[in-house]
C-alpha positions in Angstrom: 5.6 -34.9 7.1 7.9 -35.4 9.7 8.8 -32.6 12.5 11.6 -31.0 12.2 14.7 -31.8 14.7 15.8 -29.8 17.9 18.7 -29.0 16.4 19.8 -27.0 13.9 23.6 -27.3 11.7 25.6 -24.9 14.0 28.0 -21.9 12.0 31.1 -21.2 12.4 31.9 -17.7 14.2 31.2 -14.9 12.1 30.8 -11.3 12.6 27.4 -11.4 11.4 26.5 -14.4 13.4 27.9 -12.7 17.0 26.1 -9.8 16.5 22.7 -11.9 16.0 23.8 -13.9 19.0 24.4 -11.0 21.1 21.3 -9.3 20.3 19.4 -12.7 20.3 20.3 -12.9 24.3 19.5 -9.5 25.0 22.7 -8.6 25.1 23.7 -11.2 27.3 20.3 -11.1 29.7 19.6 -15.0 28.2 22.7 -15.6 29.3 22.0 -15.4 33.1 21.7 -19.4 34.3 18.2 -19.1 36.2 15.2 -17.9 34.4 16.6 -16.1 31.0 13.1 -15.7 29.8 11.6 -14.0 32.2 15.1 -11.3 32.4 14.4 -11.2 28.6 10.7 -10.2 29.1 11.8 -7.6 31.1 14.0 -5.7 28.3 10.3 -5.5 26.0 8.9 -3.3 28.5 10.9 -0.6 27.4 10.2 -1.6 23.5 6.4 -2.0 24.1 6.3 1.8 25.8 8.7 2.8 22.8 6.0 1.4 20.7 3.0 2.9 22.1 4.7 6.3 21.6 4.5 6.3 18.5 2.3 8.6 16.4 0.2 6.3 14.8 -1.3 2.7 14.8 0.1 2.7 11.5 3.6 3.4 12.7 3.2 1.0 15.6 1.8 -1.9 13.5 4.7 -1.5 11.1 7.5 -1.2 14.1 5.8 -4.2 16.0 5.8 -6.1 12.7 9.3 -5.4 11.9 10.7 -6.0 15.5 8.8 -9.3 14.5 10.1 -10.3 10.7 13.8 -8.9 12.1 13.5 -11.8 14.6 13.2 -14.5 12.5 16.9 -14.6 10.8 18.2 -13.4 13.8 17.2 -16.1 16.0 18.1 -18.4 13.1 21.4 -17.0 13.2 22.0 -17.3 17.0 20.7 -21.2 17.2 23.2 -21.9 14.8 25.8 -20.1 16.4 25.1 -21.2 19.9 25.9 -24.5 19.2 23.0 -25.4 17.0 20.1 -26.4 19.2 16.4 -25.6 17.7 15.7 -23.1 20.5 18.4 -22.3 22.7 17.1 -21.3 26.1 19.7 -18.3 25.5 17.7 -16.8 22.7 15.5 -14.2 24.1 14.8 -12.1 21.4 11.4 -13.6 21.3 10.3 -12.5 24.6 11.5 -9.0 24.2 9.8 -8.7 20.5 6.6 -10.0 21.2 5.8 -7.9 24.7 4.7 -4.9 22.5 2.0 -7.3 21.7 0.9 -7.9 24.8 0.5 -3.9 24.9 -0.7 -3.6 21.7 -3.1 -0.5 22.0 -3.2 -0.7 25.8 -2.4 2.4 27.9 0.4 1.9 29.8 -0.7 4.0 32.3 0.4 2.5 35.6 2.9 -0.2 37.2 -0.1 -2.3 37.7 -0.8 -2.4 34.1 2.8 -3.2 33.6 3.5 -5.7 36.0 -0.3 -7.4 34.6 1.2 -7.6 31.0 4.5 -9.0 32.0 3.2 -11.6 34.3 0.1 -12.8 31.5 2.8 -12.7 28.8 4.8 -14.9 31.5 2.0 -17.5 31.9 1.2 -17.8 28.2 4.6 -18.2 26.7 5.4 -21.0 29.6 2.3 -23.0 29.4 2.0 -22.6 25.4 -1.9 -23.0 24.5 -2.5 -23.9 21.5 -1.4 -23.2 18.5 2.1 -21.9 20.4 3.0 -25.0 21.2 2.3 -26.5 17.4 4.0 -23.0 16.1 6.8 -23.7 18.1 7.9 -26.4 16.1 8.2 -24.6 12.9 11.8 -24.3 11.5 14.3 -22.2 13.5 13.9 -18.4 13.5 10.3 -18.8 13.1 8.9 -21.6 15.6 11.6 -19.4 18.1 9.7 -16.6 17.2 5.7 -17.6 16.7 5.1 -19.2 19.6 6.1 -16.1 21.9 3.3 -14.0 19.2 0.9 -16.2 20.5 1.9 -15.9 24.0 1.4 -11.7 23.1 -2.0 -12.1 21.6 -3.0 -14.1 24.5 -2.2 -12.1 27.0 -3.2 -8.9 25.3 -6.8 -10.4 25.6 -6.4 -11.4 29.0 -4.7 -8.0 30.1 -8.3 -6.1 28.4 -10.5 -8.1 30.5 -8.2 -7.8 33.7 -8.0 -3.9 32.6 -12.1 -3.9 32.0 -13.2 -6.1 35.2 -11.7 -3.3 37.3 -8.9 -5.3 39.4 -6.3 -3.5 38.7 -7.8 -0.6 40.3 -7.5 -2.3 43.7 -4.0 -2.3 43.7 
C-alpha cells in the first residue's frame, strides 16, 4: 500500500467550498503568516468552555464528536480549495475542534488551567507522538483532522497529572 500524496486535486471556487475554507482557517486566523496553528488553538478555548457547559457528558460527547466528524469534509473541502495541498498550513479547523479534548471533563477553573491545556495541546500536536504522526497521513479531511485528536488525548492526560501533582497551584 502505498501513502497517499501531499496533495490533493484542488476545486474550482464554489460557494460551498469558500464557506469550508473560511471556516477551515478560523475565519481567516490560519491565514496570519507566522504561527496559524497556535492563533487557531486559541479560537478552541472558547469551544472547549462552550463544551464543558453543557448539561451532560452525554451532550458534550455528542457536541465534541460532531465538532469532530463536521471536520472531516470540511477540511477536505478547504485543501482542495486552497490550491490542493494534503494539509494546508491554513487549515486550522483541527486545532480549534480538538482543544475541547484536551478539556474533556476538566474544570476549567483558572487561567492556569487554561494556559496548561493550550500549551500541552501545543507540544503534542507539533511534535506528533505516535500514532499522530502515522494518522496524519490518512486521506485528506481525516489525517487533517486525527492527528490533532491525538494531540487532545495526549494532553488531556498530561493536563490531569499537571492538575493532580499540584503545580498549578503555584502559579
Amino acid at each position: 500500500m502505498s501513502a497517499p500524496s501531499d496533495h490533493v486535486p484542488p476545486s474550482e471556487p464554489s460557494l460551498t467550498s469558500t464557506f469550508a475554507a473560511i471556516l477551515a482557517t478560523g475565519f481567516g486566523i490560519g491565514l496570519i503568516p507566522f504561527a496559524p496553528g497556535t492563533f487557531g488553538t486559541l479560537l478552541g478555548i472558547p469551544l472547549a468552555w462552550g463544551v464543558g457547559q453543557l448539561p451532560s457528558v452525554g451532550w458534550r460527547l455528542l457536541a465534541v464528536a460532531g465538532v469532530c466528524a463536521i471536520g472531516i469534509p470540511v477540511c477536505t473541502a478547504a485543501a482542495r480549495r486552497l490550491g490542493g495541498q494534503k494539509d494546508p498550513g491554513a487549515i486550522v479547523f483541527d486545532e480549534i475542534a480538538s482543544l475541547p479534548i484536551t478539556f474533556w471533563l476538566v474544570p476549567i477553573d483558572s487561567v492556569a488551567v487554561v494556559v496548561a491545556g493550550f500549551l500541552l495541546h501545543r507540544l503534542f500536536d507539533i511534535t506528533k507522538p505516535p500514532p499522530a504522526r502515522q494518522l496524519e497521513r490518512l486521506s485528506t479531511g481525516l489525517g487533517i483532522m486525527a492527528d490533532d485528536w491525538i494531540a487532545g488525548i495526549y494532553s488531556n492526560l498530561a493536563l490531569r497529572l499537571v492538575i493532580w501533582s499540584g503545580v498549578l497551584g503555584w502559579f
